[in-house]
CHARMM-style PDB file with segment names, atoms N, HN, CA, C and O in Angstrom:
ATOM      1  N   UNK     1     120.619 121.048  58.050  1.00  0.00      PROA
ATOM      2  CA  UNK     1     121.404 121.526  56.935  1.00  0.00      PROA
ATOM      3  C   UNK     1     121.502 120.435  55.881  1.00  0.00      PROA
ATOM      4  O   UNK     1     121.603 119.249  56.193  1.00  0.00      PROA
ATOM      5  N   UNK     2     121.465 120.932  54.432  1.00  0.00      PROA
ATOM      6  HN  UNK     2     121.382 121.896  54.179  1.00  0.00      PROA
ATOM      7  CA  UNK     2     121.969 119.939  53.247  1.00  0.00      PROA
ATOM      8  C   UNK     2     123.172 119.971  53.502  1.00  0.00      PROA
ATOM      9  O   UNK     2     123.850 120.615  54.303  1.00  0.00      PROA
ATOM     10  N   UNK     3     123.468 118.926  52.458  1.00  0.00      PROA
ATOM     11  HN  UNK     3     122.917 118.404  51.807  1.00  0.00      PROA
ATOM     12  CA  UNK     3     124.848 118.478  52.339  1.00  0.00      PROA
ATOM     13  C   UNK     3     125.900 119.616  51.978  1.00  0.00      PROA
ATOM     14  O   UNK     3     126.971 119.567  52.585  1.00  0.00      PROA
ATOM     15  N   UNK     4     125.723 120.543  51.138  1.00  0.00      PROA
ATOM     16  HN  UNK     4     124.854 120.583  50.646  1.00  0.00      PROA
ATOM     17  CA  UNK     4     126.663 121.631  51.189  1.00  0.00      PROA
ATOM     18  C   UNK     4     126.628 122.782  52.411  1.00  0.00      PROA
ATOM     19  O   UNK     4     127.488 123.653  52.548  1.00  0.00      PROA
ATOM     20  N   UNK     5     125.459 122.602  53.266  1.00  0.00      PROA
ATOM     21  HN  UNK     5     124.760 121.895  53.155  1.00  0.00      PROA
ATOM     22  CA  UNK     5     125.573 123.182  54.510  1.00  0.00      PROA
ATOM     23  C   UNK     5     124.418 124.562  54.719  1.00  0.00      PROA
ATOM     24  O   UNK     5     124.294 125.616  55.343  1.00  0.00      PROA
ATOM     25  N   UNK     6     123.746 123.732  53.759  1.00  0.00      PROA
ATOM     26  HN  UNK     6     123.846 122.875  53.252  1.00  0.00      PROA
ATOM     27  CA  UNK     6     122.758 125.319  53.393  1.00  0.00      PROA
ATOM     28  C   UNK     6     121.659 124.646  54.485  1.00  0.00      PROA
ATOM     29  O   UNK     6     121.591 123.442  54.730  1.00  0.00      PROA
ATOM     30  N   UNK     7     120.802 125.715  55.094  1.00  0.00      PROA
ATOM     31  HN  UNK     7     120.858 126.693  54.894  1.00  0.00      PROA
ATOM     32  CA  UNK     7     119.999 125.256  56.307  1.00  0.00      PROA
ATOM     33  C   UNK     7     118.734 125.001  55.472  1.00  0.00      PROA
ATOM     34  O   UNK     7     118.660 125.479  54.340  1.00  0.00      PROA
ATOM     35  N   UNK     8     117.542 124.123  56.088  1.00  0.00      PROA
ATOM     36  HN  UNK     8     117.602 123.735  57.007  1.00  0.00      PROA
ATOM     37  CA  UNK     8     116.696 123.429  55.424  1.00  0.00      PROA
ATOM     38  C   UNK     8     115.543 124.164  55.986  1.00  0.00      PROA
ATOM     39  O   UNK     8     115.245 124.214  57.180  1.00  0.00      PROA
ATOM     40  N   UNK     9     114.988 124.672  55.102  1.00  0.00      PROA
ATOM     41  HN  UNK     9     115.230 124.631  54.133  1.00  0.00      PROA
ATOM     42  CA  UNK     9     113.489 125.212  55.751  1.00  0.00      PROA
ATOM     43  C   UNK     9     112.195 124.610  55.340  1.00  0.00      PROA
ATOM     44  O   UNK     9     112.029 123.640  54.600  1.00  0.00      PROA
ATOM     45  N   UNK    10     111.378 125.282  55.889  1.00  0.00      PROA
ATOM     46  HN  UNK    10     111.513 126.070  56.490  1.00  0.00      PROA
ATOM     47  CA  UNK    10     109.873 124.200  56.486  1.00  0.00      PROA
ATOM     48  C   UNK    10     109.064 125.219  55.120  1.00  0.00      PROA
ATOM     49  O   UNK    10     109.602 126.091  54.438  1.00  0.00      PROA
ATOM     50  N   UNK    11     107.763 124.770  55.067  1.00  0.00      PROA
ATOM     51  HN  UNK    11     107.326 124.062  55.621  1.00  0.00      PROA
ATOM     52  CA  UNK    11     106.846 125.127  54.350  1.00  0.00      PROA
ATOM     53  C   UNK    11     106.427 126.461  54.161  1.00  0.00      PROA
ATOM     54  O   UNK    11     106.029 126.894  53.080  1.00  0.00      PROA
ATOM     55  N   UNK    12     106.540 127.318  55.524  1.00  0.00      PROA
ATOM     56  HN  UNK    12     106.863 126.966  56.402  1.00  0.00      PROA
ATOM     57  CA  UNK    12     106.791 128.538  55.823  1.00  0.00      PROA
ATOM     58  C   UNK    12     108.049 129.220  55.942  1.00  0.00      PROA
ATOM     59  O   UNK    12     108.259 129.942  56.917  1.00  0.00      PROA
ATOM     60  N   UNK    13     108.784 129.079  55.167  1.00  0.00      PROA
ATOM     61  HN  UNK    13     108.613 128.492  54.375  1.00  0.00      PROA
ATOM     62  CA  UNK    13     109.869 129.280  54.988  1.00  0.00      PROA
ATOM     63  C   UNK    13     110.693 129.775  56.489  1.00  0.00      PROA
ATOM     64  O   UNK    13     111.630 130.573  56.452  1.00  0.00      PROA
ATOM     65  N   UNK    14     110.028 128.986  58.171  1.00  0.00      PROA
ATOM     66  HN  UNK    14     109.267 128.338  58.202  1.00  0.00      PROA
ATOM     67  CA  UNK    14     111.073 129.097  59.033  1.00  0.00      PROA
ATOM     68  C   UNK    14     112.502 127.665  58.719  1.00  0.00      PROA
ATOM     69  O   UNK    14     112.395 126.625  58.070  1.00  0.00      PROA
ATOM     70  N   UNK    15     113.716 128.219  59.490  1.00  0.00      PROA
ATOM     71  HN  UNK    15     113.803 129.064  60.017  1.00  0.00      PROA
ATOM     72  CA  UNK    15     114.439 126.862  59.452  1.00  0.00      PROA
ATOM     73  C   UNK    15     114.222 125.755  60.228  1.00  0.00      PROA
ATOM     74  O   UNK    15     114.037 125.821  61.443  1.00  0.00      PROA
ATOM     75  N   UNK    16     114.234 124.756  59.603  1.00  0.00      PROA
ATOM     76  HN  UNK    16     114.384 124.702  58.616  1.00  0.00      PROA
ATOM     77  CA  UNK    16     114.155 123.416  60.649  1.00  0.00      PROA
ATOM     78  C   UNK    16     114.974 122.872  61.512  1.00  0.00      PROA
ATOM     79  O   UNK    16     116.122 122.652  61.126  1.00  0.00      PROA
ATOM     80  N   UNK    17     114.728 122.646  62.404  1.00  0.00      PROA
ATOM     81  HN  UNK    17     113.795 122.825  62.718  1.00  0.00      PROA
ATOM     82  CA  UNK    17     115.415 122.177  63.370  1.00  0.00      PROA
ATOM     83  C   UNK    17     115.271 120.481  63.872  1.00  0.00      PROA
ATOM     84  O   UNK    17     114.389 119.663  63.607  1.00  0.00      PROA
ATOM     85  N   UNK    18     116.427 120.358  64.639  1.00  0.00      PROA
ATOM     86  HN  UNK    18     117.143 121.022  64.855  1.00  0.00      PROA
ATOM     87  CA  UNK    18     116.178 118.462  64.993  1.00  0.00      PROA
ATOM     88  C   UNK    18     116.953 118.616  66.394  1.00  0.00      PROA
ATOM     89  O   UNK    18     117.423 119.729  66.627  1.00  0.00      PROA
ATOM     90  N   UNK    19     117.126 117.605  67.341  1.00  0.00      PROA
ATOM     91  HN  UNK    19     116.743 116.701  67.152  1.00  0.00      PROA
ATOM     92  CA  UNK    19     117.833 117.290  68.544  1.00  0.00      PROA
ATOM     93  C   UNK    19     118.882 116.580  68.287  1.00  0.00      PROA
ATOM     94  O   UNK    19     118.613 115.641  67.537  1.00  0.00      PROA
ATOM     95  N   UNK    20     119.646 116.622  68.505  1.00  0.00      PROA
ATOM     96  HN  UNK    20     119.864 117.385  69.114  1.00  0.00      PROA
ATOM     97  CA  UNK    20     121.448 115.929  68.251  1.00  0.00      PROA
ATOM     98  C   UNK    20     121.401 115.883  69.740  1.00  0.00      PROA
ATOM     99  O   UNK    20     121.221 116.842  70.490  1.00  0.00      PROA
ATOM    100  N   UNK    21     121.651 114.214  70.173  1.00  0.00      PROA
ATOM    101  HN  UNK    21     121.797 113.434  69.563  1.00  0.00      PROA
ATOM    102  CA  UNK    21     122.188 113.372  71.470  1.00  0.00      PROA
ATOM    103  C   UNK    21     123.730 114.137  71.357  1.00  0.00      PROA
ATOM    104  O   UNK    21     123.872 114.703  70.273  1.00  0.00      PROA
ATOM    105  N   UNK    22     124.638 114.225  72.074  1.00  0.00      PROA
ATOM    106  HN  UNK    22     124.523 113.766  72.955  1.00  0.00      PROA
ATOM    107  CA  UNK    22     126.181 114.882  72.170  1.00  0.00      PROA
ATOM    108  C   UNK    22     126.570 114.234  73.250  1.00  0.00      PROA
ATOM    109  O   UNK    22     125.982 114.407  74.318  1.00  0.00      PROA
ATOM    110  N   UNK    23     127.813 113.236  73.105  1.00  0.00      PROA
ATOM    111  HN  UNK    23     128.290 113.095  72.238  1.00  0.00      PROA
ATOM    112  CA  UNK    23     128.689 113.061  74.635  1.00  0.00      PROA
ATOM    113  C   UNK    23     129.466 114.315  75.337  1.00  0.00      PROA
ATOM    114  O   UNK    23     130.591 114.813  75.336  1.00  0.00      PROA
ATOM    115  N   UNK    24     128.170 114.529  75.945  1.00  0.00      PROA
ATOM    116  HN  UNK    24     127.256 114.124  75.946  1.00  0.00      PROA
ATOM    117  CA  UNK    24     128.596 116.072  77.091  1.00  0.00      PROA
ATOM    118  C   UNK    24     130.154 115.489  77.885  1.00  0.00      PROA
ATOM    119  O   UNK    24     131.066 116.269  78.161  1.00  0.00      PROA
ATOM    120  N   UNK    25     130.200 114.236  78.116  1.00  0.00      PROA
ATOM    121  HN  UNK    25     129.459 113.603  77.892  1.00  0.00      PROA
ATOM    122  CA  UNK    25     131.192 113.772  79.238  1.00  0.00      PROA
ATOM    123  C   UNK    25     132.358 113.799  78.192  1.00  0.00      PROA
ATOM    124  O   UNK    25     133.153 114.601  78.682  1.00  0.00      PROA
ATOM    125  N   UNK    26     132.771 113.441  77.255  1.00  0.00      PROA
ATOM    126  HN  UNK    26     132.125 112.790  76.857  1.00  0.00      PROA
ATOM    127  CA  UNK    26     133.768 113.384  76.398  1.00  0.00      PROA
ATOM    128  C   UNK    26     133.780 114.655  76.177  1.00  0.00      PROA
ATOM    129  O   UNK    26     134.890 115.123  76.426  1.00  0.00      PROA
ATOM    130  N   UNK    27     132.828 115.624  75.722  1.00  0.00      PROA
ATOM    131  HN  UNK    27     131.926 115.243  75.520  1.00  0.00      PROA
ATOM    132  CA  UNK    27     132.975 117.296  75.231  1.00  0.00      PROA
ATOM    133  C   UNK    27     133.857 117.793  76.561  1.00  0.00      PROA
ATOM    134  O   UNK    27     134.865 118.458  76.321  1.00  0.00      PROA
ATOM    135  N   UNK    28     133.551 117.523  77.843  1.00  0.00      PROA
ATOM    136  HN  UNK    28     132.732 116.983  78.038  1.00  0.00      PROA
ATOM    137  CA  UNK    28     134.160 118.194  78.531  1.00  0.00      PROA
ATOM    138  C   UNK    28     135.681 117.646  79.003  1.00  0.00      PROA
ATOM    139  O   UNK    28     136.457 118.411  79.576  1.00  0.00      PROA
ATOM    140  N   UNK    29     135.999 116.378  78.736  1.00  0.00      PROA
ATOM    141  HN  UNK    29     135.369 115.757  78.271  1.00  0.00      PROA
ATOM    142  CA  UNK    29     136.882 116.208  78.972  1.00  0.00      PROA
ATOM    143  C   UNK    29     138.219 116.558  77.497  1.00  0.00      PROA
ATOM    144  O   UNK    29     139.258 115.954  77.231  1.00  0.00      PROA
ATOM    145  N   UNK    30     137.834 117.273  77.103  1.00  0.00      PROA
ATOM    146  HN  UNK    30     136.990 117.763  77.319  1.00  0.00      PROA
ATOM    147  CA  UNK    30     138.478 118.241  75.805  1.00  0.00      PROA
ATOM    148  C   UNK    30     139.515 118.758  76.878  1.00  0.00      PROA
ATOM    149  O   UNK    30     139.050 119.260  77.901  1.00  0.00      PROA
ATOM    150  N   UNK    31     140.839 118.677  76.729  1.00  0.00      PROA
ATOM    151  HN  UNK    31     141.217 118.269  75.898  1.00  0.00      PROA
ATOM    152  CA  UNK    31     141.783 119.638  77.146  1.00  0.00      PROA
ATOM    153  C   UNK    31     142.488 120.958  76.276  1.00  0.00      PROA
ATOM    154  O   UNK    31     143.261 121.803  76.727  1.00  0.00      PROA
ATOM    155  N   UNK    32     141.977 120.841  74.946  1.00  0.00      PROA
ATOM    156  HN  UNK    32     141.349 120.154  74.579  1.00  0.00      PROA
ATOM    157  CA  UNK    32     142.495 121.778  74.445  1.00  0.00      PROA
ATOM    158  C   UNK    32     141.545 122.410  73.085  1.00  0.00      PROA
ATOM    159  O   UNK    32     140.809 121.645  72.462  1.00  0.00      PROA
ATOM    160  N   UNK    33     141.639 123.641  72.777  1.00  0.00      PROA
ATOM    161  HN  UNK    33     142.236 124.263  73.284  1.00  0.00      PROA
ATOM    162  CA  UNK    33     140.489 123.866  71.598  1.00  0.00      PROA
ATOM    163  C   UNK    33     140.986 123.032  70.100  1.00  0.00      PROA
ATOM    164  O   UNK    33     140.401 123.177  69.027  1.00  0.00      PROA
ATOM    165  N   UNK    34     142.122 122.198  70.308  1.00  0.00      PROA
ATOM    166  HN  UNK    34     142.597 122.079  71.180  1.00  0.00      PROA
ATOM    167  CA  UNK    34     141.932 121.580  69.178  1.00  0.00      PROA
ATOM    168  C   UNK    34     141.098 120.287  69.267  1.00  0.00      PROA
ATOM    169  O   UNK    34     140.556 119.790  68.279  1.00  0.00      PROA
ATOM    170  N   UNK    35     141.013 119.657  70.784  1.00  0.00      PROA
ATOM    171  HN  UNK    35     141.453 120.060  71.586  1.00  0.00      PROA
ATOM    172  CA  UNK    35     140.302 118.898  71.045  1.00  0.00      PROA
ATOM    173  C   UNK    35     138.421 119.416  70.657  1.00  0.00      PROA
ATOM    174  O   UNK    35     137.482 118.827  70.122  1.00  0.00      PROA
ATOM    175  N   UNK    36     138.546 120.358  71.076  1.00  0.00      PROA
ATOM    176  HN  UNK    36     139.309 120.837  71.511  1.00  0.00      PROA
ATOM    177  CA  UNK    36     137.244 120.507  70.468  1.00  0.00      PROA
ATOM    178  C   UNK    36     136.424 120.452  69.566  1.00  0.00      PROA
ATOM    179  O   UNK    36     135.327 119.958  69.305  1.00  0.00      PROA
ATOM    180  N   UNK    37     137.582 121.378  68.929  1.00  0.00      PROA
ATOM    181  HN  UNK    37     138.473 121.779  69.141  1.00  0.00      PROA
ATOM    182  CA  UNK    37     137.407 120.936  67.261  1.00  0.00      PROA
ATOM    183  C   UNK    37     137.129 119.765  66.599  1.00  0.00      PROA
ATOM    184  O   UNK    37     136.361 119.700  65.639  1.00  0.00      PROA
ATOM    185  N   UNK    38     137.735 118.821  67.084  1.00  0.00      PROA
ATOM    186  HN  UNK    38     138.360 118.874  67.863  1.00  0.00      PROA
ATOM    187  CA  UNK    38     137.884 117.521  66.564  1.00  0.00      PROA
ATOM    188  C   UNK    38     136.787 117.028  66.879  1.00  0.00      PROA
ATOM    189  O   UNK    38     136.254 116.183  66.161  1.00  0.00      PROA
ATOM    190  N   UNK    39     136.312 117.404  67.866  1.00  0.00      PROA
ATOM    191  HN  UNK    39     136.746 118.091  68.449  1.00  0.00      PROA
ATOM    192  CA  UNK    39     134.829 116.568  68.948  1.00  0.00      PROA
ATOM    193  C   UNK    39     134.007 117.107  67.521  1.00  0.00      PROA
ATOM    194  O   UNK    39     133.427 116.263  66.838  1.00  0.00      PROA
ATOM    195  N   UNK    40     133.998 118.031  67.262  1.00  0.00      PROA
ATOM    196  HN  UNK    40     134.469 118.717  67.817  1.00  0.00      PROA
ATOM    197  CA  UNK    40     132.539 118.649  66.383  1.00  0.00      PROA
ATOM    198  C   UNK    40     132.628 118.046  65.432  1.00  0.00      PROA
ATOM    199  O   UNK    40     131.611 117.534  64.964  1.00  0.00      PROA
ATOM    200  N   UNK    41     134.260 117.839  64.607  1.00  0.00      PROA
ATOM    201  HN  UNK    41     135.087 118.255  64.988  1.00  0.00      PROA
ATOM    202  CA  UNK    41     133.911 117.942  63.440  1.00  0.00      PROA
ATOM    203  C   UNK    41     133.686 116.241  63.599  1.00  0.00      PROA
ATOM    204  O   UNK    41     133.179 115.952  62.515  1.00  0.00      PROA
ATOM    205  N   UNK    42     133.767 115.364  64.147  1.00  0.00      PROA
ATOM    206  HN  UNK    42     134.179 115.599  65.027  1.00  0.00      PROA
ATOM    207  CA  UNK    42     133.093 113.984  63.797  1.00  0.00      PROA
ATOM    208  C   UNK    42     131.527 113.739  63.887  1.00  0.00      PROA
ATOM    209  O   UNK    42     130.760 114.306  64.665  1.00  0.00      PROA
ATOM    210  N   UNK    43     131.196 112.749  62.905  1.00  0.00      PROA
ATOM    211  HN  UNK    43     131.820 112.289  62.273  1.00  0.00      PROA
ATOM    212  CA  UNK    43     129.653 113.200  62.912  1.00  0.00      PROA
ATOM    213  C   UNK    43     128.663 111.856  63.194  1.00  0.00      PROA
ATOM    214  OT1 UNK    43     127.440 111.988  63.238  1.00  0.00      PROA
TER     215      UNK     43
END
């Protein structure tokens, strides 16, 4: 995604994609969906 959040496409106009590493062990130790929230929205 650009910076305003619009998704980025390839030459053939599919969208592009990438791999994002994620601390699965911290995601799960979320006790609450505001915890979650918070997990995502840091970048």
């Amino acid at each position: 995604e650009d910076s305003e959040g619009n998704p980025l496409l390839d030459s053939e106009g599919r969208q592009r994609t990438s791999a994002k590493l994620m601390d699965t062990k911290r995601l799960l130790g979320c006790k609450t969906q505001e915890d979650v929230d918070v997990f995502f929205s840091l970048k």
